[in-house]
MIDOSE-1310 file (N, C-alpha, C; in nm, 2 decimals, decimal comma, always signed):
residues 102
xxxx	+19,72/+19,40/-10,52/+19,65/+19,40/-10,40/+19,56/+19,28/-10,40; +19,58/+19,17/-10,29/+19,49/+19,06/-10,30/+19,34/+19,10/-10,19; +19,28/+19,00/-10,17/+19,15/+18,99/-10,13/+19,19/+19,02/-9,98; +19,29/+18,96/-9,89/+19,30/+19,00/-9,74/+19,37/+19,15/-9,75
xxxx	+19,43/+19,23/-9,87/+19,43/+19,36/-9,84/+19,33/+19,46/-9,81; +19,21/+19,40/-9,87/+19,12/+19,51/-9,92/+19,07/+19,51/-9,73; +19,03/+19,64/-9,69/+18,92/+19,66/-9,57/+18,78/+19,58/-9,56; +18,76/+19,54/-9,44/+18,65/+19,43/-9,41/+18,58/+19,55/-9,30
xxxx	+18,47/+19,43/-9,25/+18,37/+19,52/-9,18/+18,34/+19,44/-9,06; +18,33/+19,48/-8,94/+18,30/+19,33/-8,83/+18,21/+19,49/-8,75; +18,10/+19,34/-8,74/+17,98/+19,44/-8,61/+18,06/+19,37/-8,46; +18,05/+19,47/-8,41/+18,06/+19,49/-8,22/+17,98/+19,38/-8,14
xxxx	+18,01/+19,31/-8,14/+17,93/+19,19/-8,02/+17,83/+19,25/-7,88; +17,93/+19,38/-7,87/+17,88/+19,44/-7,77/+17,78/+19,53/-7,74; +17,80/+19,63/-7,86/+17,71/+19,75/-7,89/+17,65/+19,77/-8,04; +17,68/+19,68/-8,09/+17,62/+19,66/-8,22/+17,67/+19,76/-8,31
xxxx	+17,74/+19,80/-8,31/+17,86/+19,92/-8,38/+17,90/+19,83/-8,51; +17,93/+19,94/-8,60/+18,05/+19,87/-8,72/+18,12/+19,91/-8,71; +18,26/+19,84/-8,72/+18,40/+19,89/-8,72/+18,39/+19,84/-8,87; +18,51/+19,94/-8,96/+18,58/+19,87/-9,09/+18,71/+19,86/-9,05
xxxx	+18,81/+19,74/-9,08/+18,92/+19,75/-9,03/+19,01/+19,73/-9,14; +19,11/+19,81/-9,13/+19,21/+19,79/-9,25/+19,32/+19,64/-9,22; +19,32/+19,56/-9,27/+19,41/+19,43/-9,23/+19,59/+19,44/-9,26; +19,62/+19,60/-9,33/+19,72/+19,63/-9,35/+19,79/+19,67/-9,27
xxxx	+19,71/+19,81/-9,26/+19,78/+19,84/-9,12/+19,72/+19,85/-9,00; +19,60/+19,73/-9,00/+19,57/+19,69/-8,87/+19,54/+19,79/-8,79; +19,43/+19,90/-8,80/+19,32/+19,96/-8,76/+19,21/+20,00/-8,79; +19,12/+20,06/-8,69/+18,98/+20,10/-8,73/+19,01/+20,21/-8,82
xxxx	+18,92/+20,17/-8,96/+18,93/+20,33/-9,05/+18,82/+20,41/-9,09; +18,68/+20,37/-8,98/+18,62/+20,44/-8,94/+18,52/+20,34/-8,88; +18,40/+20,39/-8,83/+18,30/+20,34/-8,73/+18,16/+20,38/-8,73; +18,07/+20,32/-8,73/+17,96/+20,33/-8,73/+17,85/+20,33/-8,64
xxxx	+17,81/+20,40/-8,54/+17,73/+20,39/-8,39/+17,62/+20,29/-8,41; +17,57/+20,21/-8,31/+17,45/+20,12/-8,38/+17,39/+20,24/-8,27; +17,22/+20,21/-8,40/+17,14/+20,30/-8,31/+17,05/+20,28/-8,18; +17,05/+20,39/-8,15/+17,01/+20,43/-7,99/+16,89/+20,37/-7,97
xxxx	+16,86/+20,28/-7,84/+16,75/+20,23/-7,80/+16,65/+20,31/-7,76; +16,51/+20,33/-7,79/+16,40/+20,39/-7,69/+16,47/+20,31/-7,58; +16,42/+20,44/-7,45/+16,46/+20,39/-7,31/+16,29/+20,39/-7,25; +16,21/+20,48/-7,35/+16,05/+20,48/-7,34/+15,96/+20,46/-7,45
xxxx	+15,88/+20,34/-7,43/+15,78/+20,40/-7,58/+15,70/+20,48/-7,60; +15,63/+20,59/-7,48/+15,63/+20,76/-7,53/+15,57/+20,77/-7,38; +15,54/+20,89/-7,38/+15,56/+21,02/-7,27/+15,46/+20,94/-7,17; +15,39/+20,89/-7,15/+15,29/+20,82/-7,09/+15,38/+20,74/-6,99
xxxx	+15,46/+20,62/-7,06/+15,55/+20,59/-6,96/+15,69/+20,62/-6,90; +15,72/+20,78/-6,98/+15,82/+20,82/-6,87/+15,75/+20,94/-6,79; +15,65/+20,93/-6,82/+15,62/+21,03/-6,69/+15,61/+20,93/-6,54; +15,53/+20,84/-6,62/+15,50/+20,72/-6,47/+15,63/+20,72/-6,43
xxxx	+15,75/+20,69/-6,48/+15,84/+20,66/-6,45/+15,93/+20,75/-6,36; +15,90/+20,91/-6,43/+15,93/+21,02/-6,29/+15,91/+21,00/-6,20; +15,75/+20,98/-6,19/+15,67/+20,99/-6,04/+15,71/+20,91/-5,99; +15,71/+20,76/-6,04/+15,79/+20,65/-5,93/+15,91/+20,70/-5,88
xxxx	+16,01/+20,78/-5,96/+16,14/+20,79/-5,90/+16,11/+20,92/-5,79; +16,01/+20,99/-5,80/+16,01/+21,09/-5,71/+15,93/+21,06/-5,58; +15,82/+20,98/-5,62/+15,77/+20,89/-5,49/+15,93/+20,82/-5,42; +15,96/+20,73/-5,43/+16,07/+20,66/-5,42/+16,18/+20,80/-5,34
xxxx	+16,22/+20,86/-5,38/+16,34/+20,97/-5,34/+16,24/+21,03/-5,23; +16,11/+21,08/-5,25/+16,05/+21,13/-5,12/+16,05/+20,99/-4,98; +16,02/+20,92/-5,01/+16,02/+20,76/-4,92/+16,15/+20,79/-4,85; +16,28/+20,76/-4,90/+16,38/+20,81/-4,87/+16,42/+20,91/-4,77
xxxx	+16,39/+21,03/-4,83/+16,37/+21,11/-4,78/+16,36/+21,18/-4,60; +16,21/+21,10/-4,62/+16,13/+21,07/-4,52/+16,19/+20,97/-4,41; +16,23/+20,88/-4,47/+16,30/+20,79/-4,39/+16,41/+20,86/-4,30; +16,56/+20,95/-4,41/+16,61/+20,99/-4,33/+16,56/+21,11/-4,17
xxxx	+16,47/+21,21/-4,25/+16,46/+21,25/-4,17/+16,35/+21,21/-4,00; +16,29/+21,09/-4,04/+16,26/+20,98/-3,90/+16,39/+20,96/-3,86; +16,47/+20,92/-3,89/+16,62/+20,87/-3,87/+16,69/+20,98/-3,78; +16,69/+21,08/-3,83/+16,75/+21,18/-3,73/+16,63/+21,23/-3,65
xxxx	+16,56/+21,26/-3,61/+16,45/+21,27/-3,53/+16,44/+21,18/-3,43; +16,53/+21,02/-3,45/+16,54/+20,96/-3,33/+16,64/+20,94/-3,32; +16,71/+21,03/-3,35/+16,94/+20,96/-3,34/+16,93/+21,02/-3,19; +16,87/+21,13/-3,15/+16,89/+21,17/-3,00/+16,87/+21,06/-2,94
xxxx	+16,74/+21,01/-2,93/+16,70/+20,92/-2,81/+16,78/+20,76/-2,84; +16,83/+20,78/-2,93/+16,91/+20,63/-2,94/+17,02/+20,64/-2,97; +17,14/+20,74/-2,95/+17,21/+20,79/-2,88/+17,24/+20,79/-2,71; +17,14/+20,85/-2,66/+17,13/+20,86/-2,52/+17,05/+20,69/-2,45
xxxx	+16,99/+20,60/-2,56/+17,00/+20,47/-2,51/+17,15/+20,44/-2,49; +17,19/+20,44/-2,58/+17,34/+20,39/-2,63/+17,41/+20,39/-2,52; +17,43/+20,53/-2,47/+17,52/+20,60/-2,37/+17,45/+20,53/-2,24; +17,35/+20,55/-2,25/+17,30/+20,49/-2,08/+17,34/+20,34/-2,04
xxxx	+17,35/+20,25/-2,19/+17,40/+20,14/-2,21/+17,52/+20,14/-2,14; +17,56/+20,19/-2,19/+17,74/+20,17/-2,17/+17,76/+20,23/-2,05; +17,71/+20,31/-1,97/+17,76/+20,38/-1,87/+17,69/+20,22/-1,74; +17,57/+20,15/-1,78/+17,51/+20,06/-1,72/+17,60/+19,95/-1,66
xxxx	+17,69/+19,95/-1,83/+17,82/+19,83/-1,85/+17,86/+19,85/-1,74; +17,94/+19,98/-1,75/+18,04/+20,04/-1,68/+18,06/+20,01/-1,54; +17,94/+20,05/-1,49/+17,91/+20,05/-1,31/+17,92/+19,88/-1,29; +17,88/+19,80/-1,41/+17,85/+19,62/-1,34/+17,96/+19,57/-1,37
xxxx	+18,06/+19,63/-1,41/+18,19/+19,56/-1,44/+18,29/+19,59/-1,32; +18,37/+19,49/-1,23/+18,49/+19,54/-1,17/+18,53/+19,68/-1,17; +18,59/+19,74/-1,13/+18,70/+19,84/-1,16/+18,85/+19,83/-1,16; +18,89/+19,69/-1,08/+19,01/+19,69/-1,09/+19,04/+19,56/-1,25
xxxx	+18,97/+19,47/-1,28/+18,97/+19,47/-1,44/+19,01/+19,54/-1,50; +19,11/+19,50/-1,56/+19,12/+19,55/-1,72/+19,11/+19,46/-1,85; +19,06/+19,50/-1,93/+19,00/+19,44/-2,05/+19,13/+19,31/-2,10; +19,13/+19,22/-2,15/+19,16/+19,09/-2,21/+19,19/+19,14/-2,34
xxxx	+19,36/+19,16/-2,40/+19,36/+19,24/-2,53/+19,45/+19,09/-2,57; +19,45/+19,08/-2,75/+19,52/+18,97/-2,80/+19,65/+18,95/-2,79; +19,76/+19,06/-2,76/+19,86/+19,02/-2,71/+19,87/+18,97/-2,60; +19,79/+18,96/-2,54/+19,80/+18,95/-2,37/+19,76/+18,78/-2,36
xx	+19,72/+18,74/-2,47/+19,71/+18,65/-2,49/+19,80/+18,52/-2,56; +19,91/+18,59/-2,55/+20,03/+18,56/-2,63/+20,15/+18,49/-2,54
């Protein structure tokens, strides 16, 4: 058994993992997780970090329901629009389609 037989060790570029890899038969022959990042350095800043997401989701919130609270009246702009079009356009026109253009 020479030196490129024996199992080697390569860290993850990506996730900081160890693989050991057999060069024999050319697979992982086990693995090693790199460890887990604090996502917080303690309760102080994930609390802050709730409240912003729950401020933020109420904001939201809020927005939508302004949003529907005026879809009626801007809706019925909409519609009055179009019906405005309607009356200032010809009647005997009909619309300019791309084959017609052909």
């Amino acid at each position: 058994m020479g030196l490129s037989d024996q199992p080697f060790e390569v860290s993850c570029p990506d996730c900081g993992g160890i693989l050991k890899i057999d060069p024999v038969i050319r697979a992982v022959i086990s693995h090693t997780s790199a460890p887990r990042k604090k996502t917080f350095e303690d309760f102080g800043e994930a609390a802050k970090a709730l409240r912003e997401a729950d401020a933020r989701r109420d904001s939201l919130f809020a927005q939508s329901v302004d949003a529907q609270k005026n879809k009626d009246d801007l809706l019925a702009k909409k519609f009055a629009e179009a019906v405005k079009k309607a009356k200032e356009s010809p009647l005997g026109e009909k619309p300019l389609r791309d084959f017609d253009l052909e």
